[in-house]
N, C-alpha and C positions, 0 to 999 in steps of 0.2 A: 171269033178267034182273032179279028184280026183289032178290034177293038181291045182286047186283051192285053196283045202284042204292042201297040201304042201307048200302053198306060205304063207297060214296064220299059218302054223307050223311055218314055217323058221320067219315069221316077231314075231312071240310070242318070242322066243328065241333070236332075234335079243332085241327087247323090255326089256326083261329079265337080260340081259347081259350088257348093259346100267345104269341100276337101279341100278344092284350088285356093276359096276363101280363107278356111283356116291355115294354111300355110303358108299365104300371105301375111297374117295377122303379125305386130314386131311386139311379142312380149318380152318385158323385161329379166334380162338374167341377176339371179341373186351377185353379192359381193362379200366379199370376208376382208380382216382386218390381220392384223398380225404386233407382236411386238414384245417389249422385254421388263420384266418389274425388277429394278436393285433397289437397296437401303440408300440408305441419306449417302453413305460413303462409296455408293457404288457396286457394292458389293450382289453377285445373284440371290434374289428372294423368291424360294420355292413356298408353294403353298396359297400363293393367293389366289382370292376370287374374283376374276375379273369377267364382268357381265354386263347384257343389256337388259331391256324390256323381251328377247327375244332368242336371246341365247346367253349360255355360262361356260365359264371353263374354269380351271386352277394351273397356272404357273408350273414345270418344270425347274428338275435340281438345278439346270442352269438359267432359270427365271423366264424362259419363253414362252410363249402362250400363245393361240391362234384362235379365231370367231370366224366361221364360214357360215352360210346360207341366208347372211342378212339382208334385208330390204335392202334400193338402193335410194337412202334417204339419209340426213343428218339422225346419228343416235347421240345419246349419253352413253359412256364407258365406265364403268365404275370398276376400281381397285380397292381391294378390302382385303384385311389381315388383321386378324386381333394382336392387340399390342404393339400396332402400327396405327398410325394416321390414316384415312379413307379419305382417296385422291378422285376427281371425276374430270372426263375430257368430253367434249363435242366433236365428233370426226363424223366427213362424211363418207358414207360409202359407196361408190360407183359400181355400176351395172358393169358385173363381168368381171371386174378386178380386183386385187389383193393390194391392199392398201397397208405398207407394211411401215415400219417406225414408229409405232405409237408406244413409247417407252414411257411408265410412273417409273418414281423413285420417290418413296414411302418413308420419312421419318417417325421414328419410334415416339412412342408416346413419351419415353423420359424425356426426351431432348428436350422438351420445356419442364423444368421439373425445380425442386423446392421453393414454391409458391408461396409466401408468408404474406400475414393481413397482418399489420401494428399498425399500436397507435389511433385507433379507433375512438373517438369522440362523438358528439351528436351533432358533426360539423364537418370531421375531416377523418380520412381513413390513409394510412400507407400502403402500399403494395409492392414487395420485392420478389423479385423469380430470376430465376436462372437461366442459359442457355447453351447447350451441348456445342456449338458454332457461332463463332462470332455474328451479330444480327442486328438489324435495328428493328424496334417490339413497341408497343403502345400497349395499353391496358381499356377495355370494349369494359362500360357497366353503364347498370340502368336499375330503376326502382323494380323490382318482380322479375319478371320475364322481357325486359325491354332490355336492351343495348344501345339507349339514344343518345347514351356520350361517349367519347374519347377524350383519351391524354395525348397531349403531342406526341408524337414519333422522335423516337430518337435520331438523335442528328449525325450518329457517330454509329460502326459497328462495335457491337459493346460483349462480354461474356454476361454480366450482372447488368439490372434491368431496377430502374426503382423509380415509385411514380407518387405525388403528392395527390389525392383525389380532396376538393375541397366545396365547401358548397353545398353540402350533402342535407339531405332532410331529417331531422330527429328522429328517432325511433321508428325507424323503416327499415325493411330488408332489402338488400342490394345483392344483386346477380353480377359476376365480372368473369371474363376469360382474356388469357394473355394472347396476346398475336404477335410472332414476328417472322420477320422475312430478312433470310441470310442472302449470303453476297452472289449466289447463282440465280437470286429469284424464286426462292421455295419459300412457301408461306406454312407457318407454322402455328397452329392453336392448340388452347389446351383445354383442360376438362371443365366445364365451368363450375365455380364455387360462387358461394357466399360468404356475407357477413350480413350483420346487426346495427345500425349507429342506436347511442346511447339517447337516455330522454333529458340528458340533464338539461337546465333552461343555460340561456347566457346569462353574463353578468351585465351591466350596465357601459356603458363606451366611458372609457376614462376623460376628461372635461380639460377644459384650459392649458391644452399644451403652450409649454413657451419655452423659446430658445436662448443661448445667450454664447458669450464667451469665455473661456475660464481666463483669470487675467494672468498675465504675462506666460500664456501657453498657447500652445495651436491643439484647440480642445473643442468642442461644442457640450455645452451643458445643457441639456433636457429636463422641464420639470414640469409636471402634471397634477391635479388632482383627480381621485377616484379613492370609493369607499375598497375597504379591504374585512367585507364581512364575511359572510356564511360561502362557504364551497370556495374561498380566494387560494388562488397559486400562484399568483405574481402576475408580470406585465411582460407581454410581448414587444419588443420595436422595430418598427421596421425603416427603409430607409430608400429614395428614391435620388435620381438626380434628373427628374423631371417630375412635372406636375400632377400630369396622367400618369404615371408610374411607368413601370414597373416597378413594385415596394416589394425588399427582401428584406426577413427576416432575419435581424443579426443581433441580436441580445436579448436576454430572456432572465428578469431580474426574480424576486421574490420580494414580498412585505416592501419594496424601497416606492415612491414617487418621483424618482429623478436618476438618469442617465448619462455620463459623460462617453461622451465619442472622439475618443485618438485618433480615429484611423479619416484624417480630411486632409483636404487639401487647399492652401491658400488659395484667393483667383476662383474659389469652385460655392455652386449654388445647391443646397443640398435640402432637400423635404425629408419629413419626418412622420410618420402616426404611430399612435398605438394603441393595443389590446390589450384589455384582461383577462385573463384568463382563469377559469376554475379548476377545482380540485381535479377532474376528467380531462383536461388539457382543452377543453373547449373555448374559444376566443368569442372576444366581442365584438361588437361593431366597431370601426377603427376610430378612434377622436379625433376632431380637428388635426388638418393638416396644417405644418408651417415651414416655414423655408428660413433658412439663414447662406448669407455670401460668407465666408471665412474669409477675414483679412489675413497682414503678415507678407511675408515674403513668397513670392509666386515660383516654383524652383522650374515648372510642369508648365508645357504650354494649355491655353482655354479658350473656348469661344462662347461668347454672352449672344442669346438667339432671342431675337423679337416675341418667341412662345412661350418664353419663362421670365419673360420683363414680368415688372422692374426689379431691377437689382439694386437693393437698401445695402450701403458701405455704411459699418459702424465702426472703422475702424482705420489707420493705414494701409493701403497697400502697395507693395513694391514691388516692381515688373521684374525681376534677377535678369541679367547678364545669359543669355542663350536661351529665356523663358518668351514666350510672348502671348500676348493678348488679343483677339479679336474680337471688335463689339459690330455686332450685325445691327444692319438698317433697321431704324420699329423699336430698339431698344434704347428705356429709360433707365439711368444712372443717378437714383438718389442716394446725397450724401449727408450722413446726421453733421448737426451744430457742434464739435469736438468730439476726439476718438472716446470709445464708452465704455474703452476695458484699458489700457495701456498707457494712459494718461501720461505725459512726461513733467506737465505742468496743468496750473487749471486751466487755463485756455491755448489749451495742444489740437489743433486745429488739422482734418484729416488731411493729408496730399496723397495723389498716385504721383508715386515714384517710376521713372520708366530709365529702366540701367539695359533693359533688352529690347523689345521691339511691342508697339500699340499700336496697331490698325483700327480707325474711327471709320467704319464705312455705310454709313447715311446718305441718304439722299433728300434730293426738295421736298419730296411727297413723307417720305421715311424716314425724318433726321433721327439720328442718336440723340437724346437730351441727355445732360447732365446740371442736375439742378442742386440746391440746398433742399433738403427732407423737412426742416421748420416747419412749423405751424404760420409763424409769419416772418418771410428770410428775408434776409439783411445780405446787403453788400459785403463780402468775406465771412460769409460761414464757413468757410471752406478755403484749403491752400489752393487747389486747383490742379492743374498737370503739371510736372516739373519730368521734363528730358535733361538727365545728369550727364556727366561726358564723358560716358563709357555707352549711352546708348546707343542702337542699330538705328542712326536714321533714314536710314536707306531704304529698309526694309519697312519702317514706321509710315502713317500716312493718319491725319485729318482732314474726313472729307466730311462734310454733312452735318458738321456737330451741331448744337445750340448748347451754350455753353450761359451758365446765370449763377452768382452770388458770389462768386470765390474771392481771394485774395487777389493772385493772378492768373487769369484764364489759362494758356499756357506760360510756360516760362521755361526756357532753352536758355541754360548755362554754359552751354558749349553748342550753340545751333539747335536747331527746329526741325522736325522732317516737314514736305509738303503739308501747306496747311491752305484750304482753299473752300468756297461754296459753305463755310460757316458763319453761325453766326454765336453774339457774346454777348450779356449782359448784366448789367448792376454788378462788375467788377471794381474791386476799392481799389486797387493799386493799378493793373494795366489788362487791359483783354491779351493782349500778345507782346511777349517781352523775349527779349532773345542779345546773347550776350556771346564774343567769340567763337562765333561761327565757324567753322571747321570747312562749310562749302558755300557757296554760292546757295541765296534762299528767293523765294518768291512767295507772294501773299497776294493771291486772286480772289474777289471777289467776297468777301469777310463784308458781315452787317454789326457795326459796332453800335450800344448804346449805350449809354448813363455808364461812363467809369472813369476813372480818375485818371488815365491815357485809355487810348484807343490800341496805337501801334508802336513799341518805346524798344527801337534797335539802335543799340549805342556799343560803338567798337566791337564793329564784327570787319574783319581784314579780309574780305570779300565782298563780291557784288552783291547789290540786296538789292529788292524790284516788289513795291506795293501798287499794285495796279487793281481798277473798277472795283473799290469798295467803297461802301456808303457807313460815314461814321458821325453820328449825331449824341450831344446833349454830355461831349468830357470834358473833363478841364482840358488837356492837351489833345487834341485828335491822334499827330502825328510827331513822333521823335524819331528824326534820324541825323544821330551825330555820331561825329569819332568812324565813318565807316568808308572802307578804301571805296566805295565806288557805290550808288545812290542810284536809282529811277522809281520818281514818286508820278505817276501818271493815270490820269482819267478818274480821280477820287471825288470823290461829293463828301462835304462837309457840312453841319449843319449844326447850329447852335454850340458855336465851341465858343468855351469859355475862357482862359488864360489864351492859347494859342493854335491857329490849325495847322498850322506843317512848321516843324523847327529842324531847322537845315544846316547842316555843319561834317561837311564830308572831304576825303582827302584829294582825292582828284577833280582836277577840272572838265574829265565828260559827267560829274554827277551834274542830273534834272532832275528838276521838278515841273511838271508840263500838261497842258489840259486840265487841268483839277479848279474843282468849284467849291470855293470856301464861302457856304452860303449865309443868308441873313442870323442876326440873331448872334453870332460870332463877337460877346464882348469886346477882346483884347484884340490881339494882333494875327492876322490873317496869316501873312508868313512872315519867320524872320531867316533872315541869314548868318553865320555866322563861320562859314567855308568855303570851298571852290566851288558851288553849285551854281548853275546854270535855271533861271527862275522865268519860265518864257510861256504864254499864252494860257496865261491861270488868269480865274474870275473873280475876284477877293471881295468879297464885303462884309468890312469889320471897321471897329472903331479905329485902326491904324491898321491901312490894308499889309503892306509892305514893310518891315524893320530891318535895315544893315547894319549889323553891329562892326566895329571898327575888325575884326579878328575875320570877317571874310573879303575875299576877292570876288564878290558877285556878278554876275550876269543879269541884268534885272531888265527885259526885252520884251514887249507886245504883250503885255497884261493890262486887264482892263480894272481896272482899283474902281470900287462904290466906297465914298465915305461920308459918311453923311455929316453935312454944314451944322446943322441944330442940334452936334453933340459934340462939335468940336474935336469932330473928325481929322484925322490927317490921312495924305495919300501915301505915301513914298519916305521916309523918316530914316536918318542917319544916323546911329549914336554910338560918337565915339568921344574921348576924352575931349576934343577939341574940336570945332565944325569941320567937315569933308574940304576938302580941296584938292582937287587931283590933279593941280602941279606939283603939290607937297607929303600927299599921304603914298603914308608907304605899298599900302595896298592898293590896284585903281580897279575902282567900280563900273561898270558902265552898265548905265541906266538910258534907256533908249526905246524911243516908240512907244511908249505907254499910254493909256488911254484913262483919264482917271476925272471923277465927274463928282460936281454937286460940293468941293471944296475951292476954296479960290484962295489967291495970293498965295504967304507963306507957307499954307497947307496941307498944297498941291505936295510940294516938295522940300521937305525942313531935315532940320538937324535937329536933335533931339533938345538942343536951350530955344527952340523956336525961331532960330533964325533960318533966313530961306539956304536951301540946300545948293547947291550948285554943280557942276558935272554930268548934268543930265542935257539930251538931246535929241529933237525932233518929235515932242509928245503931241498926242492927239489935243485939241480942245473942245469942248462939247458947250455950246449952246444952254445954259440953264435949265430950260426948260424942256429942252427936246430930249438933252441926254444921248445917250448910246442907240434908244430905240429900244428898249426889251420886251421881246413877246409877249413878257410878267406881267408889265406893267411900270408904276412906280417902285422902285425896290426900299425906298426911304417911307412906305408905310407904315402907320404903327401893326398892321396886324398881318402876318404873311405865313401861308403855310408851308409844311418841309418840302413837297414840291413845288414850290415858286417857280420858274422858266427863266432862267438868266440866260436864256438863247435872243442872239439880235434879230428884231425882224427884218424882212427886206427891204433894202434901202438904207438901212443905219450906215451910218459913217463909218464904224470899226472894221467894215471887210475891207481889205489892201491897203489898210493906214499903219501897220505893222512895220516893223522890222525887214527889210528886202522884200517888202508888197505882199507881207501876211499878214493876214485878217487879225483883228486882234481881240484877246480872250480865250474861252477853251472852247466856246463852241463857232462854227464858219455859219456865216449870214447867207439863209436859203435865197436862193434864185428870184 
């Protein structure tokens, strides 16, 4: 009994301890969801089905709907209504709570609605549809059952929807459905449809496109060949204003081989291709591309970019008055051997006209070139740049340029904008010409070669200033006459022929100063012929020095090389009647000069060879020693463009100057 009694002890407490267990245990309570279905417009939509994997319900007259006893886990929600769009949500649902807001709004199946396919080729299809709410819409298609392409998206909200599908494979079936998503963020699709493309073959790519100019029009002429046989519709063309395109399609001919295009613009660089197209609208492969610059008058401003060089000018063109031009670094400028449609004459020779504003912006690494287009160019193929005087030179700048063949590299008839870090050559008339200058100019740094002047500014009634340019192998280096006020300083000259600096300026502060008129220099090194100031230049030429009677020189610590064995002179005066400066009207003074390798008469004459007189306190050099030049002898026969006309240490010329300055252009190192 009392074992008995024990057993049903121990199973009560067994029992007990169970119970305690389970109502311990924390199980999860279900969750429900809650919420409301309207139309696109808002409006309540009774009747829908809205369900999970675990329960269903249907919408009320006023569109509300409620899901109790769901797990409490992330579900899918689905809203369903025939004749409506089927919308799906992810909501989670929480233990024990009513999770309420989960609102669809279901647009109607019309609202993407009259769907048209044209224009269907075995290449290209159209697609136009419509949309109940302004939206932006793409069109989804793929060969069969695939979707692996898109159209861009519309950029704009739009009612009307129309998409070029191109590319397309022959004789294949294509799956498409429209998408678009209006301005709340509802995304809309439609039924998916198909189409067919056709099997016709293409034609052959049309051959030899070539451009031209219609003459005396602002026209582009297009002419091609391509057969026009079996299944022919004519020629598609298209038209680019870059290389890589984008190319749109803007004229669509029949039976013709050639195209004119009105619609350009002077200043502007325009590509071209085209297609054949056959009976079915189907296109061909596009033919050669080619590009033409439209010359004429530039009304429109333009910018020439290093990724569409070069730019072939066939022709004039003129900058207008409020038009301007910009040529980016990396870009080449060829110009054909006379214009090739406009002719005025037979040899009408092309110029850019600049009446508005030109920016040349080049650099060391990156110059602009501007060359003659020849097969083999000649000195003046070309006019060159002409700044008229009505241009913006303010706004205008040459920086960077290399500039080769022309008539005149530039040429400023009313002044020049900044022109600087260029360079010129095989110019027949002048690299830089500049005539009544309207401002103060400056010419930095300019690499002049081979041209019948170098720098030729005559009567500009303003300051002008050519400084650290290197100008070799012209008849005249430097011209600067007729100009109120002069600074020619730190130039290197080099095989100048007739003359390297001609000097004739109206004020007494113009200089000329530091500059090195080097070997090789036929004629006369410098002459004079106004109030200029001629002080610490290195001159060797067959007559370093010429004062013509019409100037009041300063002729002060220049170091003159003339060489004896060609009957060299130093210093040279040529006036009606030899110098005398108790009696000429004009007084020179000629002072500290350092001048070697001539002797006696000279040194210093007058132009009938008699000796000069008025001069005072000049260095004298030792025959043999000379100045000391780091060079060497400068009277070799064979010297290269870099020679060293610098003195070495120790030469006589440092503090034998003028008020105890060294004398020449460059100071005797330490």
């Amino acid at each position: 009994m009392k074992k008995i009694r024990l057993i049903a002890i121990l199973l009560l407490i067994i029992v007990l301890m169970s119970h305690a267990g389970c109502m311990n245990t924390d199980s999860p309570a279900s969750g429900s969801i809650t919420g409301m279905v309207t139309d696109s417009s808002g409006n309540p939509l009774s009747a829908v089905k809205v369900y999970t994997t675990e329960a269903s319900t249907f919408s009320d007259v006023y569109g509300k709907w409620a899901l109790s006893s769901l797990a409490p886990e992330v579900t899918e929600i689905t809203a369903a209504r025939e004749n409506y769009q089927t919308q799906r949500q992810n909501i989670e649902v929480v233990s024990g709570e009513t999770v309420t807001g989960v609102n669809f709004a279901l647009p109607a199946d019309s609202e993407i609605y009259d769907i048209q396919v044209t224009g269907v080729t075995s290449s290209r299809a159209k697609i136009i549809f419509y949309t109940k709410f302004q939206a932006r819409a793409s069109v989804s298609y793929g060969v069969n059952a695939l979707f692996d392409k898109n159209t861009p998206t519309d950029a704009e909200l739009l009612f009307m929807h129309q998409y070029e599908l191109t590319d397309l494979v022959p004789a294949s079936s294509y799956r498409f459905k429209c998408v678009a998503t209006d301005k709340t963020g509802r995304r809309l699709e439609s039924e998916v449809k198909t189409f067919n493309t056709s099997v016709t073959a293409r034609g052959e790519s049309p051959t030899g496109l070539k451009l031209s100019k219609a003459a005396n029009s602002n026209a582009i002429v297009l002419n091609w060949n391509s057969d026009a046989g079996a299944d022919f519709a004519g020629f598609a063309v298209y038209k680019s204003a870059a290389a890589q395109g984008p190319f749109n399609r803007f004229g669509t001919l029949t039976n013709q081989n050639a195209y004119i295009d009105n619609d350009v613009l002077a200043g502007v660089k325009y590509y071209y291709r085209v297609t054949r197209l056959s009976g079915s609208g189907d296109e061909s492969s596009p033919s050669n591309v080619e590009a033409f610059v439209m010359p004429g008058v530039m009304s429109t401003n333009a910018v020439w970019t290093s990724q569409e060089s070069p730019y072939y000018l066939t022709g004039d063109l003129t900058i207008a008055a409020n038009a301007s031009l910009i040529i980016d670094k990396g870009v080449t400028v060829a110009i054909a051997k006379g214009d090739q449609w406009d002719a005025d004459s037979v040899d009408d020779l092309i110029d850019i006209s600049v009446q508005g504003t030109l920016m040349v912006q080049g650099t060391s690494l990156q110059p602009v070139t501007m060359t003659s287009s020849a097969a083999s160019p000649q000195p003046g193929d070309w006019n060159g740049i002409t700044f008229e005087n009505v241009s913006d030179l303010g706004a205008s700048l040459l920086k960077g340029l290399r500039l080769s063949y022309a008539q005149n590299g530039v040429n400023g008839v009313a002044g020049l904008p900044e022109v600087k870090e260029s360079s010129f050559n095989s110019c027949r008339q002048a690299a830089v010409k500049m005539t009544s200058a309207r401002r103060d100019q400056t010419f930095r740094s300019l690499t002049i070669e081979t041209c019948g002047s170098g720098i030729d500014l005559q009567n500009n009634q303003v300051k002008v200033q050519i400084l650290d340019c290197r100008i070799s192998r012209c008849i005249n280096s430097i011209i600067c006459l007729g100009n109120k006020l002069a600074e020619i300083e730190r130039n290197r000259i080099i095989l100048s022929g007739a003359c390297g600096i001609d000097l004739g300026n109206t004020e007494t502060a113009s200089k000329a100063r530091y500059n090195i008129i080097g070997h090789g220099s036929g004629g006369i090194g410098i002459i004079c012929r106004g109030k200029d100031e001629v002080r610490r230049n290195t001159v060797h030429a067959n007559v370093g020095i010429e004062i013509k009677e019409t100037a009041q020189a300063v002729v002060r610590s220049n170091l003159v090389l003339a060489d004896n064995s060609r009957n060299g002179v130093g210093i040279m005066y040529s006036g009606t009647v030899p110098y005398n400066p108790s009696t000429a009207t004009n007084t020179q003074y000629i002072q500290n000069n350092g001048i070697w390798n001539v002797t006696g008469n000279r040194k210093y004459a007058n132009s009938d060879g008699t000796s000069l007189s008025g001069y005072s306190a000049d260095l004298n050099f030792t025959e043999l020693a000379g100045p000391g030049l780091q060079g060497g002898d400068p009277f070799a026969s064979q010297l290269n463009e870099d020679f060293n006309y610098k003195p070495s240490s120790g030469s006589p010329v440092k503090g034998a100057g003028y008020d105890y300055e060294t004398i020449g252009a460059e100071d005797v190192p330490d």
